[in-house]
ZAMARGU-4260 file (C-alpha; in steps of 0.2 Angstrom, whole numbers, plus 5000, padded with zeros to 4 digits):
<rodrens>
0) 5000/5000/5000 | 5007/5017/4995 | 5002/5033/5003 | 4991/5046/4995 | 4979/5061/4997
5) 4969/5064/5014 | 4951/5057/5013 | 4935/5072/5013 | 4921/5067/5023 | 4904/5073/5018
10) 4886/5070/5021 | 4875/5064/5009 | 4857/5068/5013 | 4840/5054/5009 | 4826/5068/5011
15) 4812/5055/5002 | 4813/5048/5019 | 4803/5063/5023 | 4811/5080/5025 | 4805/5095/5017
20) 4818/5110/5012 | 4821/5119/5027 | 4826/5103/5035 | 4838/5100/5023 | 4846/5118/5023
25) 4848/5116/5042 | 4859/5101/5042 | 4867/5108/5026 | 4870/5125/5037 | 4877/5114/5053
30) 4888/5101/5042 | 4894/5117/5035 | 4897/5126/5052 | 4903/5109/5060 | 4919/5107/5048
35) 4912/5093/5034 | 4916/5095/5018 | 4902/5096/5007 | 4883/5090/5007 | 4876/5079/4994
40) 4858/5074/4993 | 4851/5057/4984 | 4839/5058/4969 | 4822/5050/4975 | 4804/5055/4977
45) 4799/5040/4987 | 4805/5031/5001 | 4813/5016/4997 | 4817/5009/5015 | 4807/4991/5018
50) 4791/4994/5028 | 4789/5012/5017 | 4775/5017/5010 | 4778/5023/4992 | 4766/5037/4987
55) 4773/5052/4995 | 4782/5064/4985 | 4795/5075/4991 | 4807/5087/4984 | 4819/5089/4970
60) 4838/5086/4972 | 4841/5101/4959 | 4829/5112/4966 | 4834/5111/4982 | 4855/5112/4979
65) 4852/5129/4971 | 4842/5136/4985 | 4857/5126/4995 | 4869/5134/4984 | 4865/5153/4989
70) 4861/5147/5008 | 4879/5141/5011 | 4898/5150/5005 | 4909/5136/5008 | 4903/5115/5006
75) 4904/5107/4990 | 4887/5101/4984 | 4879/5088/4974 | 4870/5074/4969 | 4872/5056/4974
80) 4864/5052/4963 | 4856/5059/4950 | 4847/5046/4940 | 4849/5047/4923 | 4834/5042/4916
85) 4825/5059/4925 | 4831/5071/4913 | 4836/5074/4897 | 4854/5077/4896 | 4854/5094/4887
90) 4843/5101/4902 | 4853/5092/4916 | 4869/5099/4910 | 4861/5117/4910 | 4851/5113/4927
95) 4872/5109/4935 | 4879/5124/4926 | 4868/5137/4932 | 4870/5130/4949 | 4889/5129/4950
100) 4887/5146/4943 | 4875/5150/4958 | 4887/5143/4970 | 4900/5151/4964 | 4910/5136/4958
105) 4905/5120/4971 | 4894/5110/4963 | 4898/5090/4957 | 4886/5080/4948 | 4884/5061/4954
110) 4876/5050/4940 | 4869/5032/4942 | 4859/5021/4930 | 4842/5019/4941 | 4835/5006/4949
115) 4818/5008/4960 | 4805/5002/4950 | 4791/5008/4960 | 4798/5027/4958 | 4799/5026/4939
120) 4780/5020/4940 | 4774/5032/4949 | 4783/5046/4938 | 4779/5036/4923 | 4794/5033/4917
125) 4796/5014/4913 | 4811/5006/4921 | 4821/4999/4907 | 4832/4982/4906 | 4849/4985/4916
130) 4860/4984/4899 | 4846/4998/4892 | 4849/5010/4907 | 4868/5010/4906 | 4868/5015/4890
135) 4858/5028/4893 | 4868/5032/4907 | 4883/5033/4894 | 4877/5044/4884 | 4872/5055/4894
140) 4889/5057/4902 | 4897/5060/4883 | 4882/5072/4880 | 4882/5084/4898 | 4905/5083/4895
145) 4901/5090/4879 | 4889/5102/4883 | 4901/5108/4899 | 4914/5113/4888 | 4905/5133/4888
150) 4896/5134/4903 | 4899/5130/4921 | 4908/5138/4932 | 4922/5128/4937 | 4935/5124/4924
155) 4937/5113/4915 | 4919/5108/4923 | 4910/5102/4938 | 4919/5084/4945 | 4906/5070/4938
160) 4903/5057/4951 | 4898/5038/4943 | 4893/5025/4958 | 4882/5011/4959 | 4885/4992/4967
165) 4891/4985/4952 | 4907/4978/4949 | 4908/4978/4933 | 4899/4991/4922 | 4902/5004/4936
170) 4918/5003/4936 | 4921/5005/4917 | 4911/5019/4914 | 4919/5028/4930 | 4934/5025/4922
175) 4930/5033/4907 | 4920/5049/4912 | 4922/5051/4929 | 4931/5059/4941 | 4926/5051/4957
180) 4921/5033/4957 | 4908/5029/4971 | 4903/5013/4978 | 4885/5011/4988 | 4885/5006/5007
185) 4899/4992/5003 | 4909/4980/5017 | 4927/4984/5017 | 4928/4966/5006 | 4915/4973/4992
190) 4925/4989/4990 | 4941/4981/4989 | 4933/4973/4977 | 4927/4986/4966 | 4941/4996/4970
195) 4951/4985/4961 | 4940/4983/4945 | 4939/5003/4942 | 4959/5000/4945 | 4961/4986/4931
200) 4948/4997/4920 | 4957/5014/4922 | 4974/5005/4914 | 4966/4996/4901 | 4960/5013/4893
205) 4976/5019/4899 | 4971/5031/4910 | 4982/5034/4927 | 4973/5023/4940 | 4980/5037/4953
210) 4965/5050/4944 | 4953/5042/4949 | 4947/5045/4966 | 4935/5033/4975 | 4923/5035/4988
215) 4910/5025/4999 | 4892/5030/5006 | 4890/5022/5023 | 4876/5026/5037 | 4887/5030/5053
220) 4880/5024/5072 | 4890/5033/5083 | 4887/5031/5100 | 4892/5045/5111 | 4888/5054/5129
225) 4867/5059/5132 | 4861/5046/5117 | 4869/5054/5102 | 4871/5041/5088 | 4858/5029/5095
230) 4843/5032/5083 | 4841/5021/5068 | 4849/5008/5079 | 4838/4995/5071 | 4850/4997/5055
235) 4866/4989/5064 | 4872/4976/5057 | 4867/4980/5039 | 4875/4979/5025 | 4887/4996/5023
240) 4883/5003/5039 | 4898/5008/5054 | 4890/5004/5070 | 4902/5008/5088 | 4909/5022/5100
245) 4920/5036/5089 | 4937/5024/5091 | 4928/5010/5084 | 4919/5020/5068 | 4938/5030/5065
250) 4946/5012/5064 | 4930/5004/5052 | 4934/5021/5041 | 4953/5019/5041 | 4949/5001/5033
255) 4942/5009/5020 | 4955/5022/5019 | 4967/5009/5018 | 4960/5004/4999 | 4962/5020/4991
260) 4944/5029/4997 | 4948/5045/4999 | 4930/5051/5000 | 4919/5046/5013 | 4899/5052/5012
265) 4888/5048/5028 | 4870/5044/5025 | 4859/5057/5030 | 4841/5049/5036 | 4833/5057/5054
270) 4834/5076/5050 | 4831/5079/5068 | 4846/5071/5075 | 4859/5086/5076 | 4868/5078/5092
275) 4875/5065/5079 | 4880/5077/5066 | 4891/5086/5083 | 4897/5070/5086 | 4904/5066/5073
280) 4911/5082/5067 | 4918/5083/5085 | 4925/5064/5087 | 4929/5056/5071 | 4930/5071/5060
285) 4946/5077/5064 | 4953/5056/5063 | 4947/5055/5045 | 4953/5072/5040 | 4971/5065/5044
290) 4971/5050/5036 | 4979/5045/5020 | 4970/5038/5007 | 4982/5020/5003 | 4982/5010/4988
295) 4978/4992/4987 | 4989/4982/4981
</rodrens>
């Protein structure tokens, strides 16, 4: 294992569980006060937890990173993901450009190839055959690079996130487009895993594995004084989620840290629950900030 750059941590936020905007711009406003990185958001209008009830709808991830984007100075935004099936390419690279442009420069977009079936029904848009909806996902990476080459405000243009599961289409087109290559609630084995196929995939287009950063999404217990880090405790034990005091979640990150993830994004779900956020920020915060993404051999 070979040394590398420090590892971010960021929040990525799951308001179809039910949160409205406001909620979402006070955890955005604390992450950014607390020290995190950047805030992310997923790309859902229903819940897709087991027991939910699909039917409600709730807000847009666009819509609410550009009111995000004039509301904080600082965090890196963006989606995690941003299905590609939603939106026509041509208006999702406009949509991006205008809010890095609104954020002065901070926005990424994360794209994935869809997968709720009972969300593209209800939005009536029919959920296509897995080898259908990567190739849509394709193209509209080649289409919004194209686009970006006027627009946005970063230069050469805002970071592009591909992430799924998968171990095999994911990480050849991450390799291809991307700049970040993100893997969904893993165990330390599963991202080794795909860590090392987006590795194999970056030099057989030749392209420097090193440019190629990777991240995880994880849902982080951690338990500290007066019950912070307790809700949501039903989820221990589930796959890609770091249950334990601050030692014991700083030692299950440095795991991944030790792969080559440089990223880390915790799963927003209970809006309520600040005293986590503080936690974090105040106990395991600092530990990730200093340690060194390494590279799997």
């Amino acid at each position: 294992m070979t040394g590398g750059a420090g590892v971010q941590f960021f929040l990525s936020m799951e308001p179809q569980c039910g949160a409205t905007y406001g909620q979402q711009l006070r955890v955005a406003q604390a992450a950014e006060e607390l020290g995190f990185g950047g805030v992310f958001r997923s790309d859902h209008f229903l819940d897709h937890r087991p027991g939910s009830t699909p039917g409600t709808v709730t807000t847009d991830v666009w819509v609410t990173l550009a009111g995000l984007a004039r509301e904080t100075r600082r965090i890196r935004l963006g989606s995690l993901l941003t299905c590609a099936a939603y939106r026509p390419p041509a208006v999702l690279a406009a949509m991006v450009a205008q809010v890095d442009d609104m954020s002065a420069g901070r926005v990424e977009l994360g794209l994935g190839a869809g997968w709720f079936a009972a969300e593209h029904e209800a939005l009536g848009i029919p959920l296509r055959a897995a080898r259908e909806r990567f190739a849509v996902l394709e193209e509209q990476l080649q289409i919004v690079r194209r686009l970006w080459q006027e627009r946005p405000d970063q230069r050469p243009m805002p970071p592009l996130v591909v992430g799924g599961r998968g171990t095999r289409r994911t990480p050849l087109i991450a390799a291809r487009y991307a700049d970040e290559h993100n893997i969904a609630r893993p165990s330390v084995q599963d991202a080794r895993t795909a860590v090392e196929a987006a590795r194999r995939a970056c030099r057989t287009m030749g392209r420097d594995p090193a440019s190629l950063r990777h991240s995880v999404l994880l849902r982080l217990h951690c338990t500290g004084g007066n019950g912070a880090g307790e809700r949501g405790a039903g989820e221990r034990g589930a796959a890609g989620t770091v249950t334990g005091d601050p030692s014991q979640v700083v030692e299950r990150l440095a795991a991944y840290a030790a792969l080559g993830v440089t990223r880390v994004y915790h799963q927003v779900v209970d809006f309520g629950d600040l005293r986590h956020l503080e936690l974090l920020a105040r106990e395991v915060l600092p530990a990730v900030l200093a340690m060194k993404g390494g590279e799997c051999r």
